[in-house]
N, C-alpha and C positions, 0 to 999 in steps of 0.2 A: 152279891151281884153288883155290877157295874154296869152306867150306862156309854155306851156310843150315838153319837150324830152321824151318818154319812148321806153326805147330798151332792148326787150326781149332777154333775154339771158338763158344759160341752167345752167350756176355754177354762184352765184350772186359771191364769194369768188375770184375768179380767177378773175372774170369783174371787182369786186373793183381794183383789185390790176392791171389788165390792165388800168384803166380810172384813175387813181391815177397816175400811171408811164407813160403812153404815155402823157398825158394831164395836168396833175397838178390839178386834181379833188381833193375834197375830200367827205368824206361822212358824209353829214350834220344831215340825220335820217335814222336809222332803222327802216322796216316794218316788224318786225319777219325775218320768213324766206324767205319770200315774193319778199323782194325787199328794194332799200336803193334809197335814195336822193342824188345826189353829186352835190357840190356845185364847183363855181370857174371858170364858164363859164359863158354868158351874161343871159342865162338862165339854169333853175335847168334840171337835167339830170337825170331821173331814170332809174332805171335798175330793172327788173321785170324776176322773175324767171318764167321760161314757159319751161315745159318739153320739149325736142326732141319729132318730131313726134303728138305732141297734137294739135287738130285741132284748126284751125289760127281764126274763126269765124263761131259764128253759121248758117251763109247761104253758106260754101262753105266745099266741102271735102280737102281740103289744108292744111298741115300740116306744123308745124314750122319744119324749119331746118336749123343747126347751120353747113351746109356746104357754105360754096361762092353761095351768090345768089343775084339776080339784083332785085332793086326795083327800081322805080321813084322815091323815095323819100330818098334823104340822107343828113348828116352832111358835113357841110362845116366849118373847120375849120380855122380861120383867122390868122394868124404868122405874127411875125415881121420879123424870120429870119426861114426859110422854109427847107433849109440842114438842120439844128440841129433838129429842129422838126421832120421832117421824120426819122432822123438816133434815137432821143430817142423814137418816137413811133413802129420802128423797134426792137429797143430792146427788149421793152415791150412784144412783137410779134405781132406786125401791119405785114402786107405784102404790097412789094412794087405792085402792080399793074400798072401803070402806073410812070414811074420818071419823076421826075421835068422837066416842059418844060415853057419857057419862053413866051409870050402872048403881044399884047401893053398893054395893062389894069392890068398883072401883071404874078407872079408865080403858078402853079398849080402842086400838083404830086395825085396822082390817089392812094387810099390804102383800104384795106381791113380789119379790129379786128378779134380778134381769131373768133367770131361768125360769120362770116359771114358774117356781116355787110357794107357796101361800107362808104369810108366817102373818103373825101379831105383835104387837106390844100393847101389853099389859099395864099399867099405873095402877096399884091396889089404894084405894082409901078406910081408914078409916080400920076395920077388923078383916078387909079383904074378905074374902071368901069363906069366911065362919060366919058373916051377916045372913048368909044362903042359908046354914043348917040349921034345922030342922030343934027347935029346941026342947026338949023331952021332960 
């Protein structure tokens, strides 16, 4: 099994050039106007153009929207060095949502992309996330 990334977004133009400059993406293929591939993360990342407002799936009345909104499911992104990332995904226009807080297992800051979207970066110290388990 193989993973995919796809994150709807409303300008795919703007998404490249956020996911290019917060990240260090680039865009491996063109889907028309459709959507692109971006490559440079552990797995490929698309971005899929979905109008504002168009309904999310055919069994619910729910509409996409490209204002701040919470899902269960987001990007966790790994850093070596977690300041510099948050300050050039700030650039980009990430929002800070949560600032960097320190953890045993490691760094986390809390952010937001122009769409809406929730993601993280991550800083692991030390054993990262085996400091959590449970030792038997």
């Amino acid at each position: 099994m193989s993973l995919l990334v796809n994150i709807d977004v409303d300008d795919i133009e703007i998404a490249i050039e956020f996911y290019r400059s917060a990240f260090g993406l680039s865009v491996s293929r063109r889907f028309g106007v459709l959507g692109v591939e971006m490559s440079g993360s552990s797995v490929p990342i698309y971005l899929l153009a979905k109008s504002p407002d168009s309904i999310a799936a055919p069994e619910t009345s729910l509409q996409r929207c490209y204002k701040r909104h919470w899902t269960p499911i987001h990007l966790d992104f790994v850093v070596d060095d977690i300041e510099t990332a948050v300050q050039k995904a700030v650039s980009a226009g990430a929002r800070i949502e949560k600032p960097v807080a320190t953890y045993e297992w490691g760094k986390l800051a809390l952010m937001a992309d122009p769409f809406g979207h929730g993601f993280c970066f991550v800083e692991f110290l030390g054993s990262g996330y085996d400091a959590l388990v449970d030792k038997v």
